[in-house]
N, C-alpha and C positions, 0 to 999 in steps of 0.2 A: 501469549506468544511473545518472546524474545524481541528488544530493539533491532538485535543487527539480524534476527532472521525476517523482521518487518522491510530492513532496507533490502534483505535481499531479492523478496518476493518483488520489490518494487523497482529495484534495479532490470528482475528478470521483465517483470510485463513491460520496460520501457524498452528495452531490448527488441522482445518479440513484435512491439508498435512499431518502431524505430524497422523494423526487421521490413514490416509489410508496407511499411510507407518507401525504403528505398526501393524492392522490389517494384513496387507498384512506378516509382519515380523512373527507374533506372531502364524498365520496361518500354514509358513513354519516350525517354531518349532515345531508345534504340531506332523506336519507329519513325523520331524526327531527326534522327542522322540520317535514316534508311533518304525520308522524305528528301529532305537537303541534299543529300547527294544525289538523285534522283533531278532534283532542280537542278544542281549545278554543272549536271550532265548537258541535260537541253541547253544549257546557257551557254556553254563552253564548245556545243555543236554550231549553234546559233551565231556567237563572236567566232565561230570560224569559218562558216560560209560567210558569215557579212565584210570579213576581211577579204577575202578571197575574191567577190566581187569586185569589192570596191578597188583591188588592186587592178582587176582584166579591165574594169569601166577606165580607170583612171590611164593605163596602159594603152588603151586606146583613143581617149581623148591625148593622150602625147602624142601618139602617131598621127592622129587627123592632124595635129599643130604643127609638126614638125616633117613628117614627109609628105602626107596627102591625103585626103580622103580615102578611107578602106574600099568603099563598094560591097557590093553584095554579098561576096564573096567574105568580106571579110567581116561582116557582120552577121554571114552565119557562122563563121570561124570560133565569133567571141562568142553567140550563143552558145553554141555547141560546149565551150568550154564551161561558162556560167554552169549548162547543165551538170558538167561533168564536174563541176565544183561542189553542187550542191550533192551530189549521188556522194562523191566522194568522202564529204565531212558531215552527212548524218550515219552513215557508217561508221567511219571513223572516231572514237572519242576525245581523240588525244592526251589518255592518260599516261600516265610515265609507268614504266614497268616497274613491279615488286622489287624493289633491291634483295640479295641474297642475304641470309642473314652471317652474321660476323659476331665473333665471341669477345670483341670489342667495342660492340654495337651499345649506344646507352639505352638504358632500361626503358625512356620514356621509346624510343624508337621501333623495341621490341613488340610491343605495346601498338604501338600506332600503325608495325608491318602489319602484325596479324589483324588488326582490326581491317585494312585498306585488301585483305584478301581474302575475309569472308566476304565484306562485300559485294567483292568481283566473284565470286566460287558462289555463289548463295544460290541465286539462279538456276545454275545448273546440278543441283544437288534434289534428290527426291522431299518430297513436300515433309514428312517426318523428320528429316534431317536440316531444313531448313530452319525448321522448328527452334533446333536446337541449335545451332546459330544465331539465331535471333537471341535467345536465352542467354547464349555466350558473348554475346555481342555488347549485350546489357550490361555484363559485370565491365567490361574492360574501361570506360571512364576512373570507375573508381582503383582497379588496379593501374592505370597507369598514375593517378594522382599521389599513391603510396609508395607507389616504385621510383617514381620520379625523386623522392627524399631518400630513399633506400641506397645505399654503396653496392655497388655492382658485385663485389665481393661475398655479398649476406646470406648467406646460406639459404633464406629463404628469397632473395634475390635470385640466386641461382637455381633454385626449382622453378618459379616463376619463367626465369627463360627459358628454359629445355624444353620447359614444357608448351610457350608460347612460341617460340624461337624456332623449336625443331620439331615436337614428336604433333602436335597438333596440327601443323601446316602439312606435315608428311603420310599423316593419317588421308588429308583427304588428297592430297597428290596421288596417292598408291591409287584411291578409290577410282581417282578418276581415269589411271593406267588401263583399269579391265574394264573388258569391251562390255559393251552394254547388251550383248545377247549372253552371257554369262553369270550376269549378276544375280540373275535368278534361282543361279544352282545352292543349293546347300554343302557347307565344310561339315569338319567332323564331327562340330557340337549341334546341327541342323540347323544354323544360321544362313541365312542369304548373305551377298555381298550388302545390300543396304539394312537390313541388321543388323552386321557389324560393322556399320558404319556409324548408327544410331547408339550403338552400348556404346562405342569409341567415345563419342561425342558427349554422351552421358555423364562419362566416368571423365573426362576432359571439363567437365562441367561442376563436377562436384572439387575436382581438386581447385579449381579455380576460387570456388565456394570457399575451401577450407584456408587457401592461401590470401583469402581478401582478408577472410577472419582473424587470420595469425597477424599478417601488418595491419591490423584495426586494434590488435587488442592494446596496445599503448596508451588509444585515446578510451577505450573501454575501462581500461584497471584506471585511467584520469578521473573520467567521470566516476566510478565507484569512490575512489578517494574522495572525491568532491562532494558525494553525495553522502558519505558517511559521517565527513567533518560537519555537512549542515545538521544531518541530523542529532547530532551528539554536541552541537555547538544551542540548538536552539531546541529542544526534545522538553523543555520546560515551557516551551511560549513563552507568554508573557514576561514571565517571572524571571527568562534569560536575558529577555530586552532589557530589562528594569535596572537590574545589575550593571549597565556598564556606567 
């Protein structure tokens, strides 16, 4: 067998390694971003009822000091409110709303809407489809750390957006337009509405796929070079140490 068809076999299996360990890596993020946000929910309901109190206690100890003792009345007033503080901000999350996206918007931003709206959309999406969220959710660390070096301009910069920017956030907006006694029915290919929500997502998933690989191959055709020069620099062992 051939030197360079020996690097290339070995090139491929570091690849296909290389392949299952980010997978497998990129997976576990997902689940402890899911997790993290998940905590910083309850924290962020939590810092907001604890202000909230601490604002009616503090507001009432001003008034006992300064006009008078409330009485009864007025301390069922502040309960009542307390209550209605807490109802109010575990409901509540106080997240900021999705900004719209903008064809000015920088890449890493594009990147960071779409990720901050499957998470809010995830939930409410049938269990199949969630799925595949999850799986999309997983690639966008690594797409936003390549886009982020990327010019806005790049051709594959610009597929990257449309496709995060616009036609992937639009897919499941539509989905969520039609009413939920509906979804059941078959179009003309005999899909369900959540069917074609799952192909959507699919096919939104492999282009992801092909667009992480296209801005990776830089460091891929690096390492090839790298790996060819060692080979061809030292493919003698010893006898190439010896020589210098």
């Amino acid at each position: 067998m051939s030197t360079t068809r020996q690097v290339d076999q070995a090139i491929a299996r570091f690849d296909e390694v290389m392949g299952r360990i980010d997978r497998g890596s990129a997976s576990r993020a997902a689940s402890r971003r899911a997790m993290s946000r998940g905590v910083a929910g309850v924290a962020r309901r939590l810092a907001n009822i604890g202000m909230a109190l601490g604002v009616l206690i503090a507001a009432t100890i001003a008034f006992g000091l300064i006009v008078g003792p409330i009485g009864l009345g007025g301390l069922f007033a502040v309960g009542a409110l307390m209550f209605l503080a807490v109802i109010v901000f575990s409901v509540w999350s106080g997240e900021k709303p999705i900004v719209d996206y903008k064809e000015d918007m920088p890449n890493r931003a594009v990147v960071q809407r779409l990720d901050s709206m499957l998470a809010r959309k995830r939930a409410a999406l049938p269990a199949p489809a969630a799925s595949r969220i999850d799986a999309i959710s997983a690639q966008l660390p690594l797409l936003e750390s390549r886009l982020a070096e990327t010019e806005l301009l790049d051709p594959l910069a610009q597929d990257a957006r449309r496709l995060m920017g616009k036609h992937l956030p639009e897919l499941i907006e539509r989905y969520e337009r039609v009413p939920a006694a509906y979804r059941a029915e078959r179009d003309g290919e005999g899909l369900t509405v959540d069917q074609r929500l799952v192909q959507g997502l699919d096919a939104a998933k492999t282009a992801l796929d092909d667009l992480g690989r296209k801005l990776a191959r830089e460091d891929l055709n690096a390492f090839e070079t790298q790996g060819r020069f060692i080979e061809s620099r030292y493919k003698d062992g010893d006898e190439a140490i010896r020589s210098e």
